[in-house]
Backbone as numpy.savetxt, mean C-alpha at the origin, in Angstrom:
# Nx Ny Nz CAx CAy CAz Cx Cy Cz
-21.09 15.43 21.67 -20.38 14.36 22.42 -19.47 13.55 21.48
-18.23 13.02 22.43 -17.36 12.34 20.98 -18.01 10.97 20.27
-17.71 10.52 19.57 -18.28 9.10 18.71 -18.27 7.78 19.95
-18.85 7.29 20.20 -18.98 5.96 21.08 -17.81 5.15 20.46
-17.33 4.23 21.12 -16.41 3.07 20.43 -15.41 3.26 20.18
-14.42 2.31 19.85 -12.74 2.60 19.86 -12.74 3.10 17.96
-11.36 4.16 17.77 -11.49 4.54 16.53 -10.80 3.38 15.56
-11.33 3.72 14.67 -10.99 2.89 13.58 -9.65 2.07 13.09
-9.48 1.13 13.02 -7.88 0.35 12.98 -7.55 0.74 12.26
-6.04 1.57 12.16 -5.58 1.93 11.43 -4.44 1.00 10.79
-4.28 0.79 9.20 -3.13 0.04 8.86 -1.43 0.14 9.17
-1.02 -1.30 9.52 0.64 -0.80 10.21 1.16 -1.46 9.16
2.06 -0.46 8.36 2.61 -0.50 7.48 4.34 -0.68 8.05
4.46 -1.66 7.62 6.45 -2.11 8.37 6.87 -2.21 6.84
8.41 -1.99 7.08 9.58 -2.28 5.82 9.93 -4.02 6.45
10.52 -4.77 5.13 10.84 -5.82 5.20 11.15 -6.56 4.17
12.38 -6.98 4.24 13.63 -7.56 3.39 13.04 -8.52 2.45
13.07 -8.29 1.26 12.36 -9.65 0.84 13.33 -9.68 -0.43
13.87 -11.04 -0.77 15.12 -10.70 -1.70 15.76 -10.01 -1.56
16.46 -9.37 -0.96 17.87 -8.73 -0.72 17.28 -6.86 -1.06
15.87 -7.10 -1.24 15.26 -5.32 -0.99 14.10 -4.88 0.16
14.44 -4.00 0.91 13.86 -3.52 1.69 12.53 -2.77 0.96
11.49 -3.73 1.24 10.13 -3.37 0.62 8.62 -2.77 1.61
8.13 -1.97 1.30 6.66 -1.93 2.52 5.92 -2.91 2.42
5.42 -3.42 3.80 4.20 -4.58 3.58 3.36 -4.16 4.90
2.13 -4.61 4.61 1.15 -4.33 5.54 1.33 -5.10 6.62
0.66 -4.70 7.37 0.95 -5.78 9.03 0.49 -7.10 8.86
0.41 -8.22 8.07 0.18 -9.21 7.87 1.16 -9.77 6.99
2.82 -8.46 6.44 3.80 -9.12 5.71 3.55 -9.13 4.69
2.31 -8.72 3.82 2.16 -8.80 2.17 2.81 -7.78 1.68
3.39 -7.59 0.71 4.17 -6.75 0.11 3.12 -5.54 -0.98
3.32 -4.47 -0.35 2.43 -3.12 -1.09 3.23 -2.66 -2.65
2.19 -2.35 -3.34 2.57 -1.69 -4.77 1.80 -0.52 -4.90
2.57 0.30 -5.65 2.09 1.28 -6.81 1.93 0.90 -7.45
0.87 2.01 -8.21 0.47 1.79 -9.39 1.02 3.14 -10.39
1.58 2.53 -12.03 2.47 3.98 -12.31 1.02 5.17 -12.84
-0.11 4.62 -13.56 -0.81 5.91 -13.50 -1.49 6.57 -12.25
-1.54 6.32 -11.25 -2.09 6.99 -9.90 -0.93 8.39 -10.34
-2.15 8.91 -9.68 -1.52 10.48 -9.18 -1.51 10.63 -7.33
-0.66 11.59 -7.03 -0.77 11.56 -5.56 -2.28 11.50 -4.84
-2.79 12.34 -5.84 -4.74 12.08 -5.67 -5.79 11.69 -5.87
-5.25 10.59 -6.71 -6.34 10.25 -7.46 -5.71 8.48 -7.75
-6.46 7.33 -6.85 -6.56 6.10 -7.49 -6.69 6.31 -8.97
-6.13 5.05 -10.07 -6.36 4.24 -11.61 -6.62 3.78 -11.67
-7.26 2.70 -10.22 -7.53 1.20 -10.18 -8.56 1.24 -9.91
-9.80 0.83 -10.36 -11.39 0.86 -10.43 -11.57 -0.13 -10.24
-13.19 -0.68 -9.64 -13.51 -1.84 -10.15 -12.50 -3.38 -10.37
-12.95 -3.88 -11.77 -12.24 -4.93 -11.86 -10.41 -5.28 -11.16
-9.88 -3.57 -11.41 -8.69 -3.69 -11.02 -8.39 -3.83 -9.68
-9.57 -3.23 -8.88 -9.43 -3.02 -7.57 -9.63 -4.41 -6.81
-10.34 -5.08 -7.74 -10.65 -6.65 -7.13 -9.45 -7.82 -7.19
-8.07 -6.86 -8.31 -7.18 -8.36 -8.39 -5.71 -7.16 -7.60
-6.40 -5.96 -7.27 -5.25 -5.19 -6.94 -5.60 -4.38 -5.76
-6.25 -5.25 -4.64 -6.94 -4.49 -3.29 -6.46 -2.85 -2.74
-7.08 -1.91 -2.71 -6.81 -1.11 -1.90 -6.30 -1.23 -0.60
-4.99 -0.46 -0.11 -4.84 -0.35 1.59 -5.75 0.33 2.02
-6.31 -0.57 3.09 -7.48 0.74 3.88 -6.56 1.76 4.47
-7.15 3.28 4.19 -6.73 4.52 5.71 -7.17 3.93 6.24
-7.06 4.49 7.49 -5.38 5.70 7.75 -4.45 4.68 8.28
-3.15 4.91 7.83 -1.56 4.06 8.17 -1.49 4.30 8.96
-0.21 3.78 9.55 0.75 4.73 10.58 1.68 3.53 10.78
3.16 4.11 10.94 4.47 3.47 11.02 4.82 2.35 11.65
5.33 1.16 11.08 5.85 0.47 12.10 6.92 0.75 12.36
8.51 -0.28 12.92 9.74 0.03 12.72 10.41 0.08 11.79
11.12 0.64 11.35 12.44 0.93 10.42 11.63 1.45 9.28
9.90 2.48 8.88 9.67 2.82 7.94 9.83 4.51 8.22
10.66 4.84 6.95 10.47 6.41 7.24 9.52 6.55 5.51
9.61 8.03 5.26 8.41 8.37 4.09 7.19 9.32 4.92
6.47 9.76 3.79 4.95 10.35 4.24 4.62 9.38 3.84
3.07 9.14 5.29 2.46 8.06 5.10 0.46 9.58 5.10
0.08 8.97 4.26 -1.09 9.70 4.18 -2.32 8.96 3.79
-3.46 9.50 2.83 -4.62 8.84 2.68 -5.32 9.90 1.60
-6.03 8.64 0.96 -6.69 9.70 -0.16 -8.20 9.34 -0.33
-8.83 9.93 -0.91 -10.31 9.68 -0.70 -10.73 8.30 -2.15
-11.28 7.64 -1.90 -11.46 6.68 -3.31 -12.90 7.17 -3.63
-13.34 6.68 -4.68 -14.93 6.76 -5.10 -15.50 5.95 -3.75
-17.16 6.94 -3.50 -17.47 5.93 -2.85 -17.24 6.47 -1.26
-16.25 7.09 -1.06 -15.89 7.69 0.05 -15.12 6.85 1.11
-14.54 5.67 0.57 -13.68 5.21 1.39 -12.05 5.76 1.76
-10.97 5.87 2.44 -9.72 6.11 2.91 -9.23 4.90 2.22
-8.03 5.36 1.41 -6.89 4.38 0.40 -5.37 5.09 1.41
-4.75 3.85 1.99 -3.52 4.59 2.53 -2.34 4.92 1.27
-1.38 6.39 1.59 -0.76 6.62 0.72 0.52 6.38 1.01
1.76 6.41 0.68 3.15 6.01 1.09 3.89 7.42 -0.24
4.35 7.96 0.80 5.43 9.44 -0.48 4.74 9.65 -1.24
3.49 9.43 -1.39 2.38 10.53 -2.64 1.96 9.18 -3.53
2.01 7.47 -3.56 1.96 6.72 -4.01 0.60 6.00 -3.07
-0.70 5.92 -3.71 -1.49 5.29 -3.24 -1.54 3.67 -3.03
-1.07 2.69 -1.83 -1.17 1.90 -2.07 -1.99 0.54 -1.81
-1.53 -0.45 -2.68 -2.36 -1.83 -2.99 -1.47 -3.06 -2.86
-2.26 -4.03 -2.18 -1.83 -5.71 -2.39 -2.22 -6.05 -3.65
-1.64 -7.27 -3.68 -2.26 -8.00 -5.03 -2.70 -9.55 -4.68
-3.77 -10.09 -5.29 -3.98 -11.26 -5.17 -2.95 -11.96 -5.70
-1.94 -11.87 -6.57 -1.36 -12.35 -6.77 -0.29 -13.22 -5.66
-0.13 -12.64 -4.50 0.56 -13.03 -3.51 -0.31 -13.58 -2.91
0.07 -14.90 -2.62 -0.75 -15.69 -1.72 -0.26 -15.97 -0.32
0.98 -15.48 -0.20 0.99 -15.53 1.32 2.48 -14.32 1.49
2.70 -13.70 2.79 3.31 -13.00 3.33 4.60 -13.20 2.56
5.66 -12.53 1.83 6.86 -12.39 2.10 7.19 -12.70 -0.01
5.65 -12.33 -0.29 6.08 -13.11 -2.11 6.20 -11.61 -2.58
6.58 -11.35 -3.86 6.88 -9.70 -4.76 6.36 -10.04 -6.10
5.12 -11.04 -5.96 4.49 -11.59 -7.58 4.01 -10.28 -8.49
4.21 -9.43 -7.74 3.28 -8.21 -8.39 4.05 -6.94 -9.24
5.44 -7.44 -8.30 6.23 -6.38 -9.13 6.69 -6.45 -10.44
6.54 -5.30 -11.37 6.83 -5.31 -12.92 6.16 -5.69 -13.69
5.04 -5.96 -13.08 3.60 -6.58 -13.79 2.91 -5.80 -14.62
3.02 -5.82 -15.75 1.65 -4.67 -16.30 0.44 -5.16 -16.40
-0.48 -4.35 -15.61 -2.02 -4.92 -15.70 -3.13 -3.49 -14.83
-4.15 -3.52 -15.99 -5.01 -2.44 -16.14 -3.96 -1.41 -16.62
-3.84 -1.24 -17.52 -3.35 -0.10 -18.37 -2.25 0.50 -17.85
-1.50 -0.19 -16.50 -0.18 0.46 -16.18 0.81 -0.28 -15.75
2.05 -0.09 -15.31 2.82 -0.85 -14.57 2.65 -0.88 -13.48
2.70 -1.91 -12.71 2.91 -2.21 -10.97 4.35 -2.26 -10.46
4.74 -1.51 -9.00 5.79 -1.79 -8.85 5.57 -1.89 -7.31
6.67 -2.63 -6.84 6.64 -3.03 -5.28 7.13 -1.65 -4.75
6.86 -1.21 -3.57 6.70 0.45 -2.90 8.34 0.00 -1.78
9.58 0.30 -2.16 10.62 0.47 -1.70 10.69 1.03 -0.99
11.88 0.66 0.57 12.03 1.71 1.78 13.36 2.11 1.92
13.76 3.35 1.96 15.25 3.60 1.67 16.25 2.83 2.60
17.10 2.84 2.60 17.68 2.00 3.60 17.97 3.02 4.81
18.43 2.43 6.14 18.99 3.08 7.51 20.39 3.03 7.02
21.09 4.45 7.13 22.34 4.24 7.55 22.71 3.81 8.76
24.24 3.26 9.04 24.47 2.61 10.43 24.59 1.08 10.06
């Protein structure tokens, strides 16, 4: 029989202008990063890092104006990390409210952080 209950909320990942760049942010407007040692499969951010550099929960799915693969990768532990073009991504505490980019160019835990860019729409 199928699972009881509605399925699991999935994260809505929208593009949105912040400084004059079209950036991804989660449905609450926080602005998402990479991290440069992640591999398409594999989180870098453990532990301590994971506590000042939150995982996106899986599974995504599109708001308006985002194109890209949006996917999911397995973390330790067996939780869903949403992915964006093969880039696993994360908020940062550093942003304390919707619409800040405190995180980008940051080096911390052994790599660079960068804010996760959305190409632009022609037209």
């Amino acid at each position: 029989p199928p699972a009881s209950g509605p399925p699991p909320e999935a994260t809505l990942l929208q593009a949105r202008t912040i400084d004059g760049v079209t950036v991804l942010t989660d449905d609450d407007g926080y602005t998402l990063y990479w991290f440069g040692p992640d591999t398409a499969e594999n989180s870098a951010c453990q532990g301590s890092c994971a506590r000042t550099w939150p995982p996106v929960t899986g599974p995504a799915t599109w708001g308006p104006g985002v194109t890209g693969t949006i996917g999911a990768i397995a973390r330790p532990g067996g939780s869903l990390q949403a992915t964006y073009d093969g880039h696993p991504l994360y908020t940062t505490t550093a942003d304390t409210g919707p619409g800040q980019t405190k995180g980008n160019g940051v080096w911390s835990h052994g790599g660079e952080w960068h804010e996760v860019t959305v190409p632009g729409r022609a037209g």
